[in-house]
C-alpha positions in Angstrom: 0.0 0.0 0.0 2.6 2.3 0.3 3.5 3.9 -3.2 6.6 6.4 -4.3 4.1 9.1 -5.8 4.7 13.0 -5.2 1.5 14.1 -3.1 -0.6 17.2 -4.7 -0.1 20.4 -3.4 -0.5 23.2 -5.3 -4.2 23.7 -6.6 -3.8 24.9 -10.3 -6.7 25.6 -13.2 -5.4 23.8 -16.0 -3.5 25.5 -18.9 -6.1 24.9 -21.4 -9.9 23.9 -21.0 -10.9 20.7 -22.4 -12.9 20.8 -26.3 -16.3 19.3 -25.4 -16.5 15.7 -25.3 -16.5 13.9 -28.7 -18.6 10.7 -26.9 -21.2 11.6 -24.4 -22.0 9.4 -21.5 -25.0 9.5 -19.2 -23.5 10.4 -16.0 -21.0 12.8 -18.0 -24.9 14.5 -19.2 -26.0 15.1 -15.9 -22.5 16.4 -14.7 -22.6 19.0 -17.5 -26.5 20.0 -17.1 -25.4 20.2 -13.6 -22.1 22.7 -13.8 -20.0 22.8 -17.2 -17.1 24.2 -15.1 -16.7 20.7 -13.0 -16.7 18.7 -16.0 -14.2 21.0 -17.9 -12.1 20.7 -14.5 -12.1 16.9 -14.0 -11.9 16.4 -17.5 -9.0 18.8 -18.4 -5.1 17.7 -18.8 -2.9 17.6 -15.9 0.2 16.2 -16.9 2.3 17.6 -14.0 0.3 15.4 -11.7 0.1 12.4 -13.5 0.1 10.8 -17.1 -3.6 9.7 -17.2 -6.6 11.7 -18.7 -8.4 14.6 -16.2 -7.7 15.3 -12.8 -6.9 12.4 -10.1 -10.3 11.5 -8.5 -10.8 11.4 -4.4 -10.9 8.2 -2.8 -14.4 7.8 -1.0 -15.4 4.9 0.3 -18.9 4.2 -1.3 -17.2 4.4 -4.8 -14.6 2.0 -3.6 -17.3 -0.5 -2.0 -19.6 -0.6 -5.4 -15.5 -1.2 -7.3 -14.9 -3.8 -5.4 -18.8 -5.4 -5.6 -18.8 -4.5 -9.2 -15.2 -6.3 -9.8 -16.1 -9.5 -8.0 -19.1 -9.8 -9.6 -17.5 -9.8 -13.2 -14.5 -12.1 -12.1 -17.3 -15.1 -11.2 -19.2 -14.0 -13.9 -17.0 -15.0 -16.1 -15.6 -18.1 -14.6 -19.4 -19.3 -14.0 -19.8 -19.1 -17.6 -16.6 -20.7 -18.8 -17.4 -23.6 -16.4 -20.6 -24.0 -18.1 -22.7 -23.2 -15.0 -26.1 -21.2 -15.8 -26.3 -20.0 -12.2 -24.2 -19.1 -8.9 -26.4 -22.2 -7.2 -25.4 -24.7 -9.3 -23.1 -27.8 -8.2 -21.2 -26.7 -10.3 -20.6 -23.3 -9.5 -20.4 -23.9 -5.5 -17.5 -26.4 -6.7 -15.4 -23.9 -8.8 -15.9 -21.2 -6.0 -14.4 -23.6 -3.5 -11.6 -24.1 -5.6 -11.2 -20.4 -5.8 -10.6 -20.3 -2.2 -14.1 -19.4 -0.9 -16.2 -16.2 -1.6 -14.2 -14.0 1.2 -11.0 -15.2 -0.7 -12.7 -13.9 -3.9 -13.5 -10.4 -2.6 -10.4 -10.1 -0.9 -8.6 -10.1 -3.6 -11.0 -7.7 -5.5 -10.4 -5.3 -3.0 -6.3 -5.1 -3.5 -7.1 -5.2 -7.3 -9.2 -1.9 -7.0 -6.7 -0.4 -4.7 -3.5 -1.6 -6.8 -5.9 0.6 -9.9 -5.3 3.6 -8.1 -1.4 3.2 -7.2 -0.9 6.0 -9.3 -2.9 8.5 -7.7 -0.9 11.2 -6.0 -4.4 12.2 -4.3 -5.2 11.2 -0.9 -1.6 9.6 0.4 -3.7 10.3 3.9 -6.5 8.4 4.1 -5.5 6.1 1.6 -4.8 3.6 4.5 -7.6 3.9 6.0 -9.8 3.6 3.3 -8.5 0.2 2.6 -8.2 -0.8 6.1 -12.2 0.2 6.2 -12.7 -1.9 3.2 -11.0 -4.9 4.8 -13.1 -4.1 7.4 -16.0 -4.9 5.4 -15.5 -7.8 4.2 -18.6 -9.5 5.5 -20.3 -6.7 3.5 -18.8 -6.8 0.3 -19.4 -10.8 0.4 -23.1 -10.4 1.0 -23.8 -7.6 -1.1 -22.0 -10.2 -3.6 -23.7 -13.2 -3.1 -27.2 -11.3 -3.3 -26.6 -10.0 -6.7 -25.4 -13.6 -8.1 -28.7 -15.0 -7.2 -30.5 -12.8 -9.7 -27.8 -13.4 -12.7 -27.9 -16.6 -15.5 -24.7 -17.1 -16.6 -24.1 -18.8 -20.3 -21.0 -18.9 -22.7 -18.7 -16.2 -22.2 -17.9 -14.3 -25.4 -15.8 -14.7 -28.4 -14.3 -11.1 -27.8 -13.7 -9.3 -24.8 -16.3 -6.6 -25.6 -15.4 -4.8 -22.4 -12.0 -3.8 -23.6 -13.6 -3.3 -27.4 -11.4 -0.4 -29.6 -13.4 2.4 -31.3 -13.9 1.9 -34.8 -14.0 -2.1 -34.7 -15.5 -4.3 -37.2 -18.7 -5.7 -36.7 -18.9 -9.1 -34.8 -21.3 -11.8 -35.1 -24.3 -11.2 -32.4 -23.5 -11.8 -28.7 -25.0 -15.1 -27.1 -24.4 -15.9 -23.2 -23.7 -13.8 -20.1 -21.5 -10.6 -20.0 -20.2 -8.3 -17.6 -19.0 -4.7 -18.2 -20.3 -4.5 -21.8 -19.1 -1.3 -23.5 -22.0 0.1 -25.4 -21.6 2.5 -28.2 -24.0 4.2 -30.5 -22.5 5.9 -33.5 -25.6 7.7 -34.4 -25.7 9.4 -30.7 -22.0 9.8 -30.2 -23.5 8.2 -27.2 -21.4 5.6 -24.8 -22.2 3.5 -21.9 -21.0 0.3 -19.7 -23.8 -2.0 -18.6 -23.0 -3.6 -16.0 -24.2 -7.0 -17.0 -26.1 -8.3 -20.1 -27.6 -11.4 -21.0 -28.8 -13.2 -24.1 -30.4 -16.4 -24.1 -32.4 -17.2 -27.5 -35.2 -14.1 -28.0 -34.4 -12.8 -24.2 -32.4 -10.2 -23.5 -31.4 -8.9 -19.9 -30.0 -5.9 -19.0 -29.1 -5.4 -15.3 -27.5 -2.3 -13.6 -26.1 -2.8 -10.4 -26.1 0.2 -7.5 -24.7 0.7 -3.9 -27.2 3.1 -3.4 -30.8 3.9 -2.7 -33.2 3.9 -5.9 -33.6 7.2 -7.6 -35.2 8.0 -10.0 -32.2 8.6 -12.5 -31.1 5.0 -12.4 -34.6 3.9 -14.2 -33.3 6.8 -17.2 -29.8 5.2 -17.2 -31.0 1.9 -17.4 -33.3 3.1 -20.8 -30.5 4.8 -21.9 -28.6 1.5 -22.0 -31.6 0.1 -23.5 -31.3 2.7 -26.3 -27.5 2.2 -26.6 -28.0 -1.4 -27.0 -30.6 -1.2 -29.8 -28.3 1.6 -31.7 -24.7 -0.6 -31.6 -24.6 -1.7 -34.3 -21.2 -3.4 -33.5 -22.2 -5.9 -31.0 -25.8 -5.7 -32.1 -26.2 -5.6 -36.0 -29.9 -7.1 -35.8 -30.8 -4.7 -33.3 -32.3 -6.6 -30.9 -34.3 -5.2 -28.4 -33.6 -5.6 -24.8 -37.1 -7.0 -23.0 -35.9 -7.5 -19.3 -34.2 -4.5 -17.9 -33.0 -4.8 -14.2 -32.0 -2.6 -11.3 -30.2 -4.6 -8.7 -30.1 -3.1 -5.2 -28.3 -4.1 -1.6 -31.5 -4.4 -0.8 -33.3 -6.3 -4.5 -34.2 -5.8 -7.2 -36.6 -3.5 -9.6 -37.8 -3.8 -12.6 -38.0 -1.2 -15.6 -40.4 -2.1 -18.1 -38.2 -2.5 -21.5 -39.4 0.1 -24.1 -40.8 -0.2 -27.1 -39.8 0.9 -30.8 -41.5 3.9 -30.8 -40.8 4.7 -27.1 -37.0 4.0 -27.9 -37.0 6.4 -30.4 -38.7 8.8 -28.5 -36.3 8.5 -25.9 -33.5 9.1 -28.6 -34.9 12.4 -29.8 -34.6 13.8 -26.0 -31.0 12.6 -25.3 -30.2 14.3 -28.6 -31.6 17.6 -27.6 -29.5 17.5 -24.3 -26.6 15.8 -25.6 -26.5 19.1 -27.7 -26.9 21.8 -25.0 -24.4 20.4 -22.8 -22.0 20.5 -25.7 -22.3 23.5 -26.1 -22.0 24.3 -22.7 -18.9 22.6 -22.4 -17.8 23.9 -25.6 -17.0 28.0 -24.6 -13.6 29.7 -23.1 -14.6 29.5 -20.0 -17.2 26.8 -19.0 -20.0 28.4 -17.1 -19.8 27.3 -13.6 -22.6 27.0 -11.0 -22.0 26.8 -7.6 -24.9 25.6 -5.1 -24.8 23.2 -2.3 -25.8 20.0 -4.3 -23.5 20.6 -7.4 -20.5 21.8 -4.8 -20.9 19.2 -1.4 -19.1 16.1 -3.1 -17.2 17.9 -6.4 -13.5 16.8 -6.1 -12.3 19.6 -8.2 -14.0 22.5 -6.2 -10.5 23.5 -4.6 -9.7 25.0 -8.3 -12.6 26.3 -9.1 -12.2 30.0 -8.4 -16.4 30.5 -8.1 -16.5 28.3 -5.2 -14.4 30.8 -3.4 -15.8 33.6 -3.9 -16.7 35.0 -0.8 -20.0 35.9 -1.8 -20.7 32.8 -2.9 -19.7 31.4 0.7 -22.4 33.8 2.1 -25.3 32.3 -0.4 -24.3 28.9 1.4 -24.4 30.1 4.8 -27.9 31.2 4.3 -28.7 28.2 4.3 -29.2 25.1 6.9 -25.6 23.7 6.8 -25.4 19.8 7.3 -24.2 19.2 11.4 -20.7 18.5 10.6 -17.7 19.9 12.1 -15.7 19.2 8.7 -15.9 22.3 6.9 -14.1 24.2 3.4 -12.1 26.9 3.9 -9.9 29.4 2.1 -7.0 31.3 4.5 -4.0 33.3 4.0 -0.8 31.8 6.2 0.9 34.0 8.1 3.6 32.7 10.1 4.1 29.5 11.8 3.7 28.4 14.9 4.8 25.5 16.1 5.6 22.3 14.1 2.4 21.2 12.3 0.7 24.8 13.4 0.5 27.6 11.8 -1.4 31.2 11.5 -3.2 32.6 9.2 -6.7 34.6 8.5 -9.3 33.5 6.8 -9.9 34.9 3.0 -13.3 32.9 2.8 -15.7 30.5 4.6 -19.0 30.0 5.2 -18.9 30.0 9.1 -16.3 32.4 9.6 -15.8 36.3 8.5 -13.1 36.9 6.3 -10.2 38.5 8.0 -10.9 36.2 11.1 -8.1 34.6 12.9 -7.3 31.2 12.7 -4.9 28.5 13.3 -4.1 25.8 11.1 -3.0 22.4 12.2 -1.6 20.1 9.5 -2.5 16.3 9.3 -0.3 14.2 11.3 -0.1 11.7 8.3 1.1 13.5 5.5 3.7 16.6 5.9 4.0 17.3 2.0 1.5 20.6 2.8 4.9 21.4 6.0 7.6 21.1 3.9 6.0 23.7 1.2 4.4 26.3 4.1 7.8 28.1 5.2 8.4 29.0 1.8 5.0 30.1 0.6 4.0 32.7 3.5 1.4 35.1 2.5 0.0 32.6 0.1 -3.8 31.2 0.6 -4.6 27.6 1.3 -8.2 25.8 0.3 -9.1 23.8 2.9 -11.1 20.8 1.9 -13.0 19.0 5.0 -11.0 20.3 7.8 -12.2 19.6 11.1 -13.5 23.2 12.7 -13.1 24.0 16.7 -13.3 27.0 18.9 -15.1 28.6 15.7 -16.9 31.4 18.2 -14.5 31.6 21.0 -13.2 35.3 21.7 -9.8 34.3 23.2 -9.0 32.1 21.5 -8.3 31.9 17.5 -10.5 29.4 15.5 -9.1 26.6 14.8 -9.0 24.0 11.5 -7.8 20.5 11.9 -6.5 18.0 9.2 -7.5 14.4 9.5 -7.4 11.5 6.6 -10.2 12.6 5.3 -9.3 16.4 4.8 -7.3 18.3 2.2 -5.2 21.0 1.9 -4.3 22.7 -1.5 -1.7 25.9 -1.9 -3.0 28.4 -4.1 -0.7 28.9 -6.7 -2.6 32.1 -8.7 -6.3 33.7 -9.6 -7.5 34.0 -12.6 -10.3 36.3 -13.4 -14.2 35.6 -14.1 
């Protein structure tokens, strides 16, 4: 768990906003119809901090749980169906998992795979450990959230091609037949891709199930018809264009069906994802994407520490109007001063939404990362985005506020403005 990578410390815009996306996804859509400016952030270049595409992601636990559910379910998936077995209950099956060492075993090893994905990731060297330690944790979780989703799947001959891993721009292959997992959906007419999570296709019936961590919304039944749609367009891994008639939503706590559309609702359904696919190209597709801040679009964005409209002060004041969630873990913008003792140092705060700028306040650096301490004595009279810091004394009079780093917090230098 421990990998050579150069923590993040500056927070920089990048040098050149992303063109809008060529292929359009469905989470991407509601991203951009959401706030162009986080899109354009996360999608943007940052070679300085890595050599993969947009900027490195936060670790957060639920992402990392549905990972490892999602990874373990696509592993037996595909060993079911190269044994022959048609379900998880089968002799068959119960025979092949023993031999893989047990279920736990199974997951175990999902969850080093999904952290060994991210060993490149010079975010979150903090809480990295406990993140995985939390997931280890969970083991008994992870296995029963595992086992209930293999009791809804059939499983059948895997496929000729891995169609998970499929290249833009491939021939045509002869039509699927069997159980699949991660199957990479693309519809040319759309510009339109999508991952379902599993499909199967057995004769004239044709499954398509989406598995979630979550609670139902009601966005998950549009996704799910969206794959539908996909599907029925690919004309890669579908040239009859058959239509999916079972369509799936698979819960921690079951399952619910979404009545498989028809011809005519399909295309109806096209028509609107056109229409949006187009605004939010367009939206993505200025100078500077349009960015906007509220509390839903800004709680949970990983890039907000470079977006300069998230730290406007005034900005900070619309949120403090409103009913903050009861949480001591708060953002914070603050100018450093001087220091004050090893891990502690001054500043005054340049925006918040608890505390007036110009207030006070004492910063206390995490305990398990010191790549923030060995920049500070340098950088005085710079400012500092606090992501999640932990938030005492906020109203004492004599005594300075003070903000906290733990695991889960973040501390960013700000390297320079730029202008609206």
């Amino acid at each position: 768990m421990e990998e050579q990578i150069t923590p993040i410390v500056w927070a920089e815009e990048p040098n050149t906003w992303p063109a809008a996306p060529e292929w359009m996804s469905f989470y991407r859509l509601l991203e951009t119809e959401a706030c162009p400016r986080r899109v354009a952030l996360k999608s943007a270049m940052y070679p300085h901090l890595w050599n993969r595409p947009g900027y490195p992601p936060k670790l957060r636990l639920p992402a990392l749980f549905g990972r490892v559910v999602h990874l373990a379910l696509r592993t037996l998936g595909a060993k079911f169906a190269q044994a022959g077995c048609s379900s998880a209950s089968e002799i068959g099956a119960v025979t092949l998992l023993k031999n893989l060492g047990g279920l736990s075993q199974v997951v175990n090893k999902c969850v080093d795979s999904v952290f060994a994905e991210q060993a490149e990731n010079p975010r979150g060297g903090a809480s990295r450990k406990a993140l995985f330690e939390n997931l280890k944790a969970r083991l008994p979780q992870l296995r029963e959230q595992v086992q209930i989703k293999l009791r809804y799947l059939q499983f059948g001959k895997v496929a000729p091609v891995a169609v998970s891993h499929r290249k833009q721009g491939a021939p045509p292959s002869q039509t699927l037949d069997g159980s699949h997992s991660e199957v990479e959906l693309r519809a040319p007419s759309l510009r339109w891709i999508g991952v379902a999570d599993y499909v199967a296709l057995f004769g004239n019936y044709c499954e398509i199930v989406d598995f979630k961590s979550g609670n139902p919304e009601q966005e998950h039944k549009l996704q799910i018809l969206i794959y539908a749609l996909l599907w029925a367009r690919d004309q890669n891994l579908n040239p009859d264009a058959r239509i999916a008639n079972k369509l799936t939503l698979s819960y921690e706590t079951g399952t619910i069906d979404v009545p498989a559309p028809s011809q005519t609702e399909l295309r109806e359904l096209e028509e609107k994802i056109q229409t949006r696919t187009e605004l939010a190209r367009n939206a993505l597709g200025t100078l500077l994407p349009d960015a906007r801040p509220s509390l839903d679009n800004c709680r949970f964005c990983d890039v907000r520490h470079l977006c300069s409209a998230y730290w406007k002060p005034q900005t900070q004041q619309q949120f403090a109007q409103h009913e903050l969630p009861s949480s001591d873990y708060v953002d914070l913008e603050m100018r450093i001063v001087s220091q004050q003792a090893m891990k502690s140092w001054k500043g005054i705060v340049t925006s918040s939404q608890i505390l007036q700028p110009g207030t006070h306040i004492l910063l206390r650096t995490s305990v398990f990362d010191n790549s923030l301490d060995e920049v500070l004595p340098s950088a005085m009279g710079h400012q500092v985005r606090i992501l999640d810091g932990r938030l005492s004394n906020p109203s004492a009079d004599d005594f300075p506020a003070i903000i906290t780093l733990s695991e889960r917090s973040e501390g960013f230098l700000l390297k320079s403005r730029r202008s609206e």
